[in-house]
Structure formats: structure tokens, C-alpha cells
C-alpha positions in Angstrom: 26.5 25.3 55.8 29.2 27.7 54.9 32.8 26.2 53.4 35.7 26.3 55.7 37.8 28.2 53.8 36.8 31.1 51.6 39.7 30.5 49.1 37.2 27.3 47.7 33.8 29.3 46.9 32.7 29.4 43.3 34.8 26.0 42.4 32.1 24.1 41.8 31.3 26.4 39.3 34.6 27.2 37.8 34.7 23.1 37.3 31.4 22.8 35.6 32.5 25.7 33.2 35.5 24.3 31.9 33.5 20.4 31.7 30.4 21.3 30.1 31.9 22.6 26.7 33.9 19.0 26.5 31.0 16.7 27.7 28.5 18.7 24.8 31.3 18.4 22.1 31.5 14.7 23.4 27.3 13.9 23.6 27.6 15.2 20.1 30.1 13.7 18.5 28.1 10.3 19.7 25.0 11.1 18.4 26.6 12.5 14.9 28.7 8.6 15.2 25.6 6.8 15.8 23.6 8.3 13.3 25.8 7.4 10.5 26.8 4.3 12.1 22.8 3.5 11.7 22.8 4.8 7.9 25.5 2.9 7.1 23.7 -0.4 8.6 21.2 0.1 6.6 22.6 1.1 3.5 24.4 -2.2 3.7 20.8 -4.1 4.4 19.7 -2.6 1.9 22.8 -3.5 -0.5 22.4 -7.1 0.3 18.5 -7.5 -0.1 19.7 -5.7 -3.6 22.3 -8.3 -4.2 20.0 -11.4 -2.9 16.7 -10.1 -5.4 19.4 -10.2 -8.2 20.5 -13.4 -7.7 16.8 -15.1 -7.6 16.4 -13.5 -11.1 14.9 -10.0 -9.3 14.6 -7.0 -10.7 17.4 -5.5 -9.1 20.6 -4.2 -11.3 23.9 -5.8 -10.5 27.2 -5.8 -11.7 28.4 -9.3 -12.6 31.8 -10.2 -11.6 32.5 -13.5 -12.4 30.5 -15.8 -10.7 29.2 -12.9 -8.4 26.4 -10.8 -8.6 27.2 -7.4 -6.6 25.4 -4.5 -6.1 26.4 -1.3 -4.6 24.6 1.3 -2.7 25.7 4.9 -2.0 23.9 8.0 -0.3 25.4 11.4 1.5 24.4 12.7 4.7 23.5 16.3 4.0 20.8 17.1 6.2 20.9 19.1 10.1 24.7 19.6 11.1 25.9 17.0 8.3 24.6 19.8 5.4 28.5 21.7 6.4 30.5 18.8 5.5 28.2 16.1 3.5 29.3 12.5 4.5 29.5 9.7 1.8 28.8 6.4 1.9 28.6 3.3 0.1 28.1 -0.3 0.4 28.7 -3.1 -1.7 27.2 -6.9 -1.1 27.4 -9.9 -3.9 25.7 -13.1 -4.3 26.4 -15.8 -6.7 25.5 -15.8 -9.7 23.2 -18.6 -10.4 23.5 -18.2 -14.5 27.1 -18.6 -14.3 28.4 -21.9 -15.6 31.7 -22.5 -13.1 29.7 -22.2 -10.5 27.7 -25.7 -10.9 
């Protein structure tokens, strides 16, 4: 089937030229959000089990503040399109301090 009018042919195209750059930059600017959105959720799991293990007399190292136990985590995204500009980041999760004395 041929298009009415001959002024139209080739939009279809012209369209998905100019959309496909923007929906690529889009699709990756997800993925790059997710993936340190994921990172970041488990650096923080992995600051709290930290913070937890210290405050049942673990082994883990933690800062004590007070009547708080806190531990902070930190690691850099550096790897695929992250190793141009390296992303930092850092989580920090306390617990109470169980040999504290104002706490009882």
C-alpha cells in the first residue's frame, strides 16, 4: 500500500533517528542507576551485619560513639563504563553498645 501523499515517505524513519539516540542514553542511564542503586543496598547490608556482629562482642571493628557502636563501609565503582568517572560510596549503620554503662 503506497502513502497518499509523497511529501510523508521516509518519516517513519526520520522519527526513529532522532528517538533512538534519547531512548539508548535513557536505557542506560537506568541500568548505570540501578547498578549502583544495588551496590549501594548492599554495602549498607553489609554495614549493618558489620555493626550487629560488633555489638554481640563479634569480631567486627567499630567506632564507638557513645552508646553506639557504628561501622562504616566504603567501595568505588571503577569497573565497565564507571572506570571514566569512579563512583564512591559509603555506608554507615550503628548498634548499641552493650558494654556501655548509660545504656542499662
Amino acid at each position: 500500500m503506497h502513502s497518499p501523499l509523497r511529501a510523508e515517505r521516509g518519516s517513519i524513519t526520520a522519527e526513529t533517528v532522532m528517538v533512538l539516540p534519547t531512548l539508548v542514553v535513557v536505557g542506560s542511564a537506568l541500568l548505570l542507576g540501578g547498578q549502583a542503586s544495588l551496590e549501594s543496598y548492599r554495602l549498607h547490608q553489609e554495614a549493618h551485619s558489620a555493626a550487629r556482629v560488633a555489638s554481640l562482642h563479634g569480631e567486627a571493628t567499630a567506632a564507638s560513639e557513645g552508646e553506639w557502636l557504628c561501622v562504616t563501609r566504603e567501595t568505588t565503582l571503577e569497573r565497565g563504563v564507571w572506570q571514566w568517572r569512579p563512583l564512591t560510596l559509603s555506608a554507615e549503620a550503628c548498634a548499641l553498645n552493650p558494654g556501655d554503662d548509660n545504656n542499662q
